[in-house]
C-alpha positions as CSV (number, residue, x, y, z in Angstrom):
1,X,7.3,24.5,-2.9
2,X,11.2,23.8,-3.9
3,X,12.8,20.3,-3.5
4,X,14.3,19.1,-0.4
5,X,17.7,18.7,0.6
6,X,19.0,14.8,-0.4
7,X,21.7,15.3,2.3
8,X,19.7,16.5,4.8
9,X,21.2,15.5,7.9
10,X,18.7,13.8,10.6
11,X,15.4,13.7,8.4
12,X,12.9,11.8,10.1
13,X,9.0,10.6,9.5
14,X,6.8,13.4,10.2
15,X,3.7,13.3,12.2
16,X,1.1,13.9,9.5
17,X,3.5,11.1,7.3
18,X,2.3,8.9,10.9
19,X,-1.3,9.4,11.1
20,X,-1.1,9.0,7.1
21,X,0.5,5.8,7.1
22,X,-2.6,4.6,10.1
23,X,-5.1,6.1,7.8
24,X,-3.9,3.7,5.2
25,X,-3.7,0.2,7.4
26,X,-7.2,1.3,7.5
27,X,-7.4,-0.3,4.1
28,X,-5.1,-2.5,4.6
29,X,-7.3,-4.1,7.4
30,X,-9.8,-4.3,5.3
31,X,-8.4,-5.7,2.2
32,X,-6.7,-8.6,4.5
33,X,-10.5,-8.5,6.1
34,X,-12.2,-10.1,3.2
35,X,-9.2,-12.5,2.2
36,X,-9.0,-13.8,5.2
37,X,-13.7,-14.4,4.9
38,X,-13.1,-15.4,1.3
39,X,-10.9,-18.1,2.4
40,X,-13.0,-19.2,5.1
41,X,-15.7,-19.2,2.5
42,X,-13.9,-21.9,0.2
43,X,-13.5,-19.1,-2.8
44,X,-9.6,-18.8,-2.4
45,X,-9.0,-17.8,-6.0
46,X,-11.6,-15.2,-6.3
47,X,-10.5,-13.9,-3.1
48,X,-6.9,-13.5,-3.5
49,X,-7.8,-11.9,-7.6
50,X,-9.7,-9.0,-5.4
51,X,-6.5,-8.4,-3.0
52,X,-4.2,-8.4,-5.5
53,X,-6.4,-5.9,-7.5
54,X,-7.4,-3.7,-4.5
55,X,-4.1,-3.8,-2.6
56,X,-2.3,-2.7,-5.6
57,X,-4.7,0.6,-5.5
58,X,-3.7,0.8,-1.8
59,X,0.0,0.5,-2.0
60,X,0.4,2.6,-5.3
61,X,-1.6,5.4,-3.7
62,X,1.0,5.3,-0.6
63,X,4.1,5.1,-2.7
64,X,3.4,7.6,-4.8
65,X,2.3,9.8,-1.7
66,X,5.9,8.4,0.2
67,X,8.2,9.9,-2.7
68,X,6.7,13.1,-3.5
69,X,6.7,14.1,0.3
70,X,10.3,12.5,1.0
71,X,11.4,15.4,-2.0
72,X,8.3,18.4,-1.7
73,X,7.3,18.0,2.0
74,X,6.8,21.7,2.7
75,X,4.5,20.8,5.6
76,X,2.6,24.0,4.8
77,X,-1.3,24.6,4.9
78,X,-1.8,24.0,0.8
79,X,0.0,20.7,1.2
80,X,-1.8,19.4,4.5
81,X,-5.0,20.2,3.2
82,X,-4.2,18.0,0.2
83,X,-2.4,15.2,2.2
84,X,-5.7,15.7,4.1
85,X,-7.7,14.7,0.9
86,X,-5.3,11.9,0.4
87,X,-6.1,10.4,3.4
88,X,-10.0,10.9,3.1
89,X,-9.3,8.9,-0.5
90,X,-8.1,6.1,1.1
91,X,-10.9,5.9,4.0
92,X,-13.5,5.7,0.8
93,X,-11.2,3.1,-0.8
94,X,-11.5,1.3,2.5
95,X,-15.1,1.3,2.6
96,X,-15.5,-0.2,-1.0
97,X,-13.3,-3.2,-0.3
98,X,-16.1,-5.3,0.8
99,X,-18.3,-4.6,-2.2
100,X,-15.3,-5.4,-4.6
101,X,-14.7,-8.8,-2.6
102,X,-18.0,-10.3,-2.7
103,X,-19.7,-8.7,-5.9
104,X,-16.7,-7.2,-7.9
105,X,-18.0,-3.8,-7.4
106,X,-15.1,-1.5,-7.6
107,X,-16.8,1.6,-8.4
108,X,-16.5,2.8,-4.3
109,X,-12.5,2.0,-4.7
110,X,-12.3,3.9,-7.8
111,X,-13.9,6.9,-6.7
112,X,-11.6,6.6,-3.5
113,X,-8.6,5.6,-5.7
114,X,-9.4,9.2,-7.9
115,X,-9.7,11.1,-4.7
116,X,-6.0,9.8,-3.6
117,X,-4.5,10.2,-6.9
118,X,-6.5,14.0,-7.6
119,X,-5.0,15.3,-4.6
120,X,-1.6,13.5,-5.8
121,X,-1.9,15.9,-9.1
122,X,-2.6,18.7,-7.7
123,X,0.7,18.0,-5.5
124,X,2.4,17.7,-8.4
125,X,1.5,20.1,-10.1
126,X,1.7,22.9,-7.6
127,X,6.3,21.3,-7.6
128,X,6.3,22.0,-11.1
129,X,4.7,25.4,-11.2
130,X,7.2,26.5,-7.8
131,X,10.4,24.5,-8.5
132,X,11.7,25.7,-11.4
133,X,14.5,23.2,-11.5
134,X,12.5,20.0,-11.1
135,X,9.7,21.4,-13.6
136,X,10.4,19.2,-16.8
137,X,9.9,16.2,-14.2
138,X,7.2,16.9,-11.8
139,X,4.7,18.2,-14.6
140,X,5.5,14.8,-16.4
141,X,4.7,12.8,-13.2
142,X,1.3,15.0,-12.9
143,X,0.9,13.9,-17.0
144,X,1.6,10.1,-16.4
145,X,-1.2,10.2,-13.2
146,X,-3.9,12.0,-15.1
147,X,-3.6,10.0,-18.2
148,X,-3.8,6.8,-15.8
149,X,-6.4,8.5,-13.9
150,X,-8.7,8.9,-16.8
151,X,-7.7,5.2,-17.6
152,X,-9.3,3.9,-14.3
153,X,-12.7,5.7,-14.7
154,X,-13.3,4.7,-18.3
155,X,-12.4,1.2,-16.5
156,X,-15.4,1.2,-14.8
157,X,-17.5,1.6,-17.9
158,X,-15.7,-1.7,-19.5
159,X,-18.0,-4.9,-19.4
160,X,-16.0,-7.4,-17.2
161,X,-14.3,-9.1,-19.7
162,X,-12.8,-5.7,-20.9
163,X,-12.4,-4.2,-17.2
164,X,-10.5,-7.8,-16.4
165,X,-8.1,-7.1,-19.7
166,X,-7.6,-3.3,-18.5
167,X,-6.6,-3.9,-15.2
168,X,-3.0,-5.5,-15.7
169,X,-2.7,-2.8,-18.5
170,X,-3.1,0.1,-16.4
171,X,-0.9,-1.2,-13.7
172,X,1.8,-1.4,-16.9
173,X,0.7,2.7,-17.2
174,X,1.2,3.6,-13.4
175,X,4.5,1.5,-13.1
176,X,5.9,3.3,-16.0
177,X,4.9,7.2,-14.9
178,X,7.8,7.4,-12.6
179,X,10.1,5.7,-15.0
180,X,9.3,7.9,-17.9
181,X,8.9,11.1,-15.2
182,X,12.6,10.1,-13.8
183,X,13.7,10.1,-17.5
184,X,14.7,13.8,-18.1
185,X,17.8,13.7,-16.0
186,X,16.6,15.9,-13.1
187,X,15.7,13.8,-10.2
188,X,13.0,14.3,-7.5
189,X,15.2,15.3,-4.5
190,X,14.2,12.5,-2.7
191,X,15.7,11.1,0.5
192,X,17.1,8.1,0.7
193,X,17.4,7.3,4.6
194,X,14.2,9.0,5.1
195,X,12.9,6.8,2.4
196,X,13.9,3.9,4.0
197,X,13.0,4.6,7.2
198,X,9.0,5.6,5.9
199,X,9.2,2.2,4.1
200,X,10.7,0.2,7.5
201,X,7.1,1.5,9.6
202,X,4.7,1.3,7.3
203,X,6.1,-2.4,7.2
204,X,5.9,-2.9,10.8
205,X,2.5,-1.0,10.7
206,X,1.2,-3.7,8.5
207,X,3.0,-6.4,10.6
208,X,1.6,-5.2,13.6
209,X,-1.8,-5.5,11.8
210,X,-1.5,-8.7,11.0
211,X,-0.5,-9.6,14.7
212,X,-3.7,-8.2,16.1
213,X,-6.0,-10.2,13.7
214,X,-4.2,-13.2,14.5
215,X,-4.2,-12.7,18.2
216,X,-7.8,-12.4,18.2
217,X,-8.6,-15.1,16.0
218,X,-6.7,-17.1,18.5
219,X,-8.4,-15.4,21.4
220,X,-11.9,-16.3,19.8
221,X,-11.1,-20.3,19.0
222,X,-9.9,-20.2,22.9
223,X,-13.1,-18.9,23.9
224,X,-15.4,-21.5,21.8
225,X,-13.4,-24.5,22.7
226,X,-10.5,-24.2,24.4
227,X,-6.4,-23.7,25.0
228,X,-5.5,-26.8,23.0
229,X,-1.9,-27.9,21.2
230,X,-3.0,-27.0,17.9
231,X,-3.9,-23.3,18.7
232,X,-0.6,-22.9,20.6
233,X,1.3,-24.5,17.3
234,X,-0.5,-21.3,15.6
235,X,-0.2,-18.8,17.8
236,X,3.6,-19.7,18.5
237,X,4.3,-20.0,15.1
238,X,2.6,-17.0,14.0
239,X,4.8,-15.2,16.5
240,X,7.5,-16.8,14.8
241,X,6.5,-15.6,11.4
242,X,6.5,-12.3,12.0
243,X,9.6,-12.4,14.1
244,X,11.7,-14.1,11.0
245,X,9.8,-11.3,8.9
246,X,10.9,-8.6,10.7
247,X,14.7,-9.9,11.1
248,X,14.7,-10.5,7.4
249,X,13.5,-7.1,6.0
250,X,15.7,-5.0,8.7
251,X,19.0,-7.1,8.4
252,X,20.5,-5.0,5.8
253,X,20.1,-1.3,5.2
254,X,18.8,-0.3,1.7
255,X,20.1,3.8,1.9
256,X,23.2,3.1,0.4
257,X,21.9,1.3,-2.2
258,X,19.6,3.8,-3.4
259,X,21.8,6.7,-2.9
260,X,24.1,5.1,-5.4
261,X,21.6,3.6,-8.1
262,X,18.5,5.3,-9.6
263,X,17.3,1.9,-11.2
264,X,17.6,0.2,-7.7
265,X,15.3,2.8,-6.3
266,X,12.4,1.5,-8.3
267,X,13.4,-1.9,-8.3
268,X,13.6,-1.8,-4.8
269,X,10.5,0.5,-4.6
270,X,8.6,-1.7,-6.5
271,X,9.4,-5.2,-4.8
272,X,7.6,-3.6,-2.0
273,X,4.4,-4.6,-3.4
274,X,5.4,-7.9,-2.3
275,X,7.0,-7.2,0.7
276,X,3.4,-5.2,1.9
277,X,0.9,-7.2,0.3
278,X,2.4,-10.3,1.3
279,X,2.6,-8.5,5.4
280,X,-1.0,-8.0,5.6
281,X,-2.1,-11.7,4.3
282,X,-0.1,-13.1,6.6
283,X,-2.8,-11.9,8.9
284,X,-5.7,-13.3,6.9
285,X,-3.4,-17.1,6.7
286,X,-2.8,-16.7,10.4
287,X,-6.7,-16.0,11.4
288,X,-7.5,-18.7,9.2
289,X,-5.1,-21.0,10.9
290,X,-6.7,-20.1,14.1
291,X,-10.3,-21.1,13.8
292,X,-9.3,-23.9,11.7
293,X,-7.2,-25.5,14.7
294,X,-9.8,-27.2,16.2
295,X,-11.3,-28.1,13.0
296,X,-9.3,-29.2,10.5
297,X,-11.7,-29.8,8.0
298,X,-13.3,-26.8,8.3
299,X,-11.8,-24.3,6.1
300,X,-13.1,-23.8,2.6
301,X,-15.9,-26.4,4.0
């Protein structure tokens, strides 16, 4: 495993970063799932504490997973068999989202979450024992998510007033790996166009997410009572949504950018927390929208 070329010419998604990135909406479905229910359910503020917790496991996983491969991709058996383990991660984190939604159980996410990042390590590691240039750096970034690692599981053994202080604490931990990792002057040989391009489907991915949960909340309050004004004012304006979301995020290309500036890499990396998390509840608003059309006083009732 040695580092890719940064001025590879023509470097596109591959397929297994594809059926990664629809392994993870997986999750993503489900964390928008039980915002949009928790919503519904008149427990808004509970509900969006558990997506902002569980997304941030969902979309730290995938950006660290979206890095290493855009500078280590070696697409050979060792490192689909571990991209396979990544991606069975994430299906267990998907299947815990419900329980950490409705009885703050996250010990089915952490467990997936551990699975994700373990795989992630042993990526790591295997760069820094095989690229002898980018050693100092990729044994650091295998250091930074152990150490983290071992943070979440003792987590889980914190009583809730702990586990709630830990939480934000940790995220500090993860969001400072790759800072410190970065930090001894050799670089991951990352991509930047093929960076930007992995980060452009995913978002349209989770768009496209959110436009299927809207359009069958919408087909549902049609079916129990009816084409009326007010679910054509949220289907129409959903469309519009996403349209203006779309045209926003692709109007300027960010390659350049992070070609020229190391700091804007992670600034930019990192505002994508926002830009992801804020894609898939777009879904859960939309779906609420929907059933409340007919309803108004409904939601939250």
């Amino acid at each position: 495993m040695v580092g890719r070329d940064r001025g590879e010419p023509h470097r596109t998604a591959t397929p297994l970063e594809l059926l990664f990135d629809l392994c993870f909406v997986v999750a993503v479905a489900q964390a928008s799932a039980e915002l949009h229910h928790g919503l519904a359910e008149g427990q808004a503020g509970r509900a969006l504490l558990g997506y902002v917790m569980v997304f941030f496991a969902i979309w730290w996983a995938w950006m660290n997973f979206t890095w290493f491969a855009s500078a280590y991709d070696t697409d050979d058996i060792p490192y689909r068999l571990l991209t396979l383990v990544q991606i069975a991660g994430v299906l267990v984190l998907a299947a815990g989202v419900p329980a950490a939604f409705e009885r703050l159980d996250y010990v089915t996410v952490t467990i997936g979450y551990t699975i994700m990042r373990g795989a992630g390590l042993c990526q790591w590691l295997r760069a820094g024992w095989e690229h002898r240039e980018g050693r100092r750096t990729a044994f650091r970034y295998a250091i930074a998510v152990g150490v983290c690692q071992v943070g979440w599981l003792v987590r889980l053994a914190l009583p809730p007033p702990l586990g709630g202080i830990a939480f934000p604490v940790l995220v500090a931990a993860e969001l400072a790996g790759p800072v410190w990792a970065e930090g001894t002057g050799t670089i991951t040989p990352w991509h930047p166009e093929h960076v930007t391009e992995r980060f452009g489907l995913f978002t349209l991915i989770v768009l496209g997410e959110s436009v299927l949960a809207s359009t069958v909340a919408v087909q549902q309050a049609i079916a129990s009572h009816g084409l009326s004004a007010a679910v054509l004012g949220v289907a129409g304006g959903g469309l519009l949504l996403v349209f203006g979301l779309w045209w926003t995020y692709f109007k300027r290309p960010a390659a350049e950018a992070l070609r020229t500036s190391g700091w804007w890499a992670f600034v930019w990396g990192y505002a994508h927390y926002g830009v992801f998390a804020s894609a898939a509840a777009l879904g859960a608003g939309l779906q609420s929208a929907a059933e409340t059309a007919n309803h108004p006083g409904h939601l939250g009732a």
